[in-house]
Structure formats: C-alpha cells, structure tokens
C-alpha positions as CSV (number, residue, x, y, z in Angstrom):
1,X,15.5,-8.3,8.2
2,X,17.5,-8.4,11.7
3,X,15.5,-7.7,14.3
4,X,15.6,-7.3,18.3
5,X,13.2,-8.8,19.9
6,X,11.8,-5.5,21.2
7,X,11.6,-4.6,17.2
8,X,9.7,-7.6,16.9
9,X,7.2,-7.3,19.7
10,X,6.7,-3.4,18.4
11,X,6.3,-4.9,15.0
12,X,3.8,-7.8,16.2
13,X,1.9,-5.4,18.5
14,X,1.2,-3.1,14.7
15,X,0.0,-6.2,13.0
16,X,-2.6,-6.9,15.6
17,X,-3.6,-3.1,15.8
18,X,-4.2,-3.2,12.2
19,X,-6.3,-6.7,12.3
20,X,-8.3,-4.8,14.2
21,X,-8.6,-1.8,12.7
22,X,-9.5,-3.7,8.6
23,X,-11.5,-6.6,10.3
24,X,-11.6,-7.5,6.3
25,X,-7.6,-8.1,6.3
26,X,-7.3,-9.4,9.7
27,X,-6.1,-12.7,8.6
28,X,-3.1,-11.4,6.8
29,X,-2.1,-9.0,9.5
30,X,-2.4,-11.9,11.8
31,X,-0.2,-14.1,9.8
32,X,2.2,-11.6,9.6
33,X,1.7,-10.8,13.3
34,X,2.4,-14.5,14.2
35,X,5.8,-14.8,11.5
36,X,7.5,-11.4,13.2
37,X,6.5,-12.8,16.7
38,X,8.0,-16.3,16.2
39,X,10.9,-15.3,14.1
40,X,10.3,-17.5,11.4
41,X,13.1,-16.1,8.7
42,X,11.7,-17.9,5.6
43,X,8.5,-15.6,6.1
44,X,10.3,-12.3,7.3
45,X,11.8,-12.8,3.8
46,X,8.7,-12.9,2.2
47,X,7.3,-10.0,4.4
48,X,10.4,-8.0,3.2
49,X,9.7,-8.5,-0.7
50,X,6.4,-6.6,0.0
51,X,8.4,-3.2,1.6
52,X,10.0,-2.7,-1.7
53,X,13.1,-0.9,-2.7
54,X,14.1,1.2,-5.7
55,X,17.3,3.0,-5.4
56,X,18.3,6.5,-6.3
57,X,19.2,5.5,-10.1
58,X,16.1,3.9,-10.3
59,X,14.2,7.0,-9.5
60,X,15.9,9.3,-11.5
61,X,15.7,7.1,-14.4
62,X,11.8,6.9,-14.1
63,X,11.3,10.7,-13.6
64,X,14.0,11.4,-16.3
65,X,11.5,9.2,-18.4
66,X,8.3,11.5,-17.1
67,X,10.5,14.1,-18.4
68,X,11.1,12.6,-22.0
69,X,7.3,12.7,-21.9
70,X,7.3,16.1,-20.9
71,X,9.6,17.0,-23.4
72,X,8.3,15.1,-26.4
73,X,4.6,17.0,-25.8
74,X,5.8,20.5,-25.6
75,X,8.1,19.9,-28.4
76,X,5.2,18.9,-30.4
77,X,2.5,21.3,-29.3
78,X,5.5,23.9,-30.8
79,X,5.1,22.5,-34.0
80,X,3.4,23.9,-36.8
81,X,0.1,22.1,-37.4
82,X,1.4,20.4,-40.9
83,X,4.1,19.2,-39.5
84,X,2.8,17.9,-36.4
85,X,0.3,15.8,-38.4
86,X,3.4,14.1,-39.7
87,X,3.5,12.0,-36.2
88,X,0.1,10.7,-34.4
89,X,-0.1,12.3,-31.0
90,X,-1.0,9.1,-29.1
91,X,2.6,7.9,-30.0
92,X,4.0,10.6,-27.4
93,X,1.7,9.4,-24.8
94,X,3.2,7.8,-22.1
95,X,2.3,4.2,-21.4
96,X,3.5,3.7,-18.6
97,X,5.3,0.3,-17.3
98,X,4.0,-3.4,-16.8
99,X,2.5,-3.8,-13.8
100,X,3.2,-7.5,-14.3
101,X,7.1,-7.0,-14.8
102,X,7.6,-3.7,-13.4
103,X,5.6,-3.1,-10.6
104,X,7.8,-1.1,-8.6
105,X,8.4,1.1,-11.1
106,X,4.9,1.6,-11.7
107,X,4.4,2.3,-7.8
108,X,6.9,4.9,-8.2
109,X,5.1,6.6,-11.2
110,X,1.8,6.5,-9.2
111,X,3.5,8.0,-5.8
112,X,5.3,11.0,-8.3
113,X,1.7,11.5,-9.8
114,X,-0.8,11.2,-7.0
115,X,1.3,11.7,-4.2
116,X,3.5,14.3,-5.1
117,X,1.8,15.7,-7.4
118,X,4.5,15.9,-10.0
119,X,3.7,15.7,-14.1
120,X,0.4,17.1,-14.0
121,X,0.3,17.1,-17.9
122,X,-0.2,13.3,-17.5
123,X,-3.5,13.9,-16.9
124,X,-3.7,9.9,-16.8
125,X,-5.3,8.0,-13.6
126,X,-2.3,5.6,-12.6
127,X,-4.9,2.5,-13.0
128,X,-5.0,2.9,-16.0
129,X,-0.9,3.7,-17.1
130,X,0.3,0.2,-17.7
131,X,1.7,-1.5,-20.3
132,X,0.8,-4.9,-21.4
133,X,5.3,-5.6,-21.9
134,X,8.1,-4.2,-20.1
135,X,8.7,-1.0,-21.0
136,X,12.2,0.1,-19.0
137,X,14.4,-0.5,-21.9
138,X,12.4,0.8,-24.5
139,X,12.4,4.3,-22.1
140,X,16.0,3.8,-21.3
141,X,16.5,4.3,-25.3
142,X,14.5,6.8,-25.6
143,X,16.5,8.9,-22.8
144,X,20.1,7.9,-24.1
145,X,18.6,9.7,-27.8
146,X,17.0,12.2,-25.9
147,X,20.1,13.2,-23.9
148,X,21.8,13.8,-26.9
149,X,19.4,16.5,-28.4
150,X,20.8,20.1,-27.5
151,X,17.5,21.0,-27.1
152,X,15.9,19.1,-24.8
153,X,12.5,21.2,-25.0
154,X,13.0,22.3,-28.2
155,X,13.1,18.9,-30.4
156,X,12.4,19.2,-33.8
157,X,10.4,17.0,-36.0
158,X,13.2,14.7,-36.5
159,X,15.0,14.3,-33.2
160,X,11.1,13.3,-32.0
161,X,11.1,10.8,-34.7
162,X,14.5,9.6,-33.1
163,X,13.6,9.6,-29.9
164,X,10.1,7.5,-30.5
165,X,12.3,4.6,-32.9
166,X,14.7,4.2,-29.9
C-alpha cells in the first residue's frame, strides 16, 4: 500500500478515533495506528490482507452460483410431486462455501444476502451457510452443466440430476 504521509496521518488519526470509540478493540486499532504512522511495510502488508479483494469474475461467479440455486429450486417446486420425490430436497440447498478456505467468498454471499438484500429464497442466516470443504469447484461444475441447459429455469428431472453430479 503506497501511501503519503498525509494518507498516513489521516489513516493513523482513524485508528485512534476508533480505539476510542470500541474501548474493547483499542489495542488492535492502536497497533494498527502505530504500523500506518511508522511506516512499517511488513505490517501494512498484513493490514492490507484484511481489506480484501475479489474481482469482477469472482463476483459474478458467486451470484451466478446463487442463481444455479435459484434455478435448481424453482425447477423442482415445477415438478410433479412423484417425480420430485425422485431427488431429496436438501440436495438443492445451497451450502454455501468454507469459511476456512473460502472466506472471501463467503463474505461476498453474506454482503449479497444481508446487505443487498439479494436471493431472498435463501431464507438461510449467513452464520450458518458454510461448508465444512471448499466448495468453489464443485459450484464451478455445476454452472458449466447448468449453462448448457436451454432452460435455465425450466430443468427437468434429469438436467437437475446433471447439474447436482457435477
């Protein structure tokens, strides 16, 4: 992170504001006060890490996935009952990612959910949508099969059956 030293003293200034304001985190905010004031660039690394950054792929990979989810439930709620027993409902649920492995991406679910308010159907509190593995390439399956339905909406028994043994 390059810096002028006015950006720095703006910066340093915020930290100590917010030691003040969270008494209970004053000691991080005053770490992070004293590493942007002294310019210590191993730290301002580690500060960086905690700003995050997906870019636009990313997102549109993780709400095309909220979409597959989307798509898989309608497509199943259109089914006849007999044939919607053929496949356990909880299977079209969406898990969500591994907090341990794929943190960002599960900050991004939680920001389109809570935050913008987006996928109401997942009617899922974001503490409890993660997975216990990584999930991304199982999702990034599921889309390519997904993207090749002509139907995206309208899936039949089958291309659900697809889509879930991606």
């Amino acid at each position: 992170m390059n810096m002028s030293n006015t950006e720095r003293l703006i910066l340093s200034n915020q930290y100590d504001i917010l030691a003040k304001l969270n008494p209970e985190q004053a000691a991080v905010y005053q770490r992070a006060s004293a590493i942007i004031e002294r310019g210590y660039c191993l730290q301002i690394l580690e500060l960086e890490k905690s700003f995050g950054h997906l870019d636009l792929t990313t997102c549109q990979e993780v709400i095309a996935t909220l979409e597959l989810h989307h798509a898989l439930a309608i497509s199943w709620g259109n089914l006849d009952l007999v044939t919607q027993q053929e496949i356990n409902a909880s299977r079209l649920t969406f898990n969500g990612y591994s907090r341990s492995q794929e943190s960002e991406l599960a900050d991004y679910v939680c920001f389109l959910l809570e935050v913008d308010k987006r996928f109401p159907e997942l009617k899922c509190p974001c503490d409890e949508l993660s997975s216990d593995i990584a999930m991304r390439d199982k999702y990034q399956r599921m889309l390519m099969v997904w993207r090749q339905c002509p139907r995206q909406y309208k899936l039949s028994i089958q291309e659900i059956r697809n889509i879930l043994a991606a």
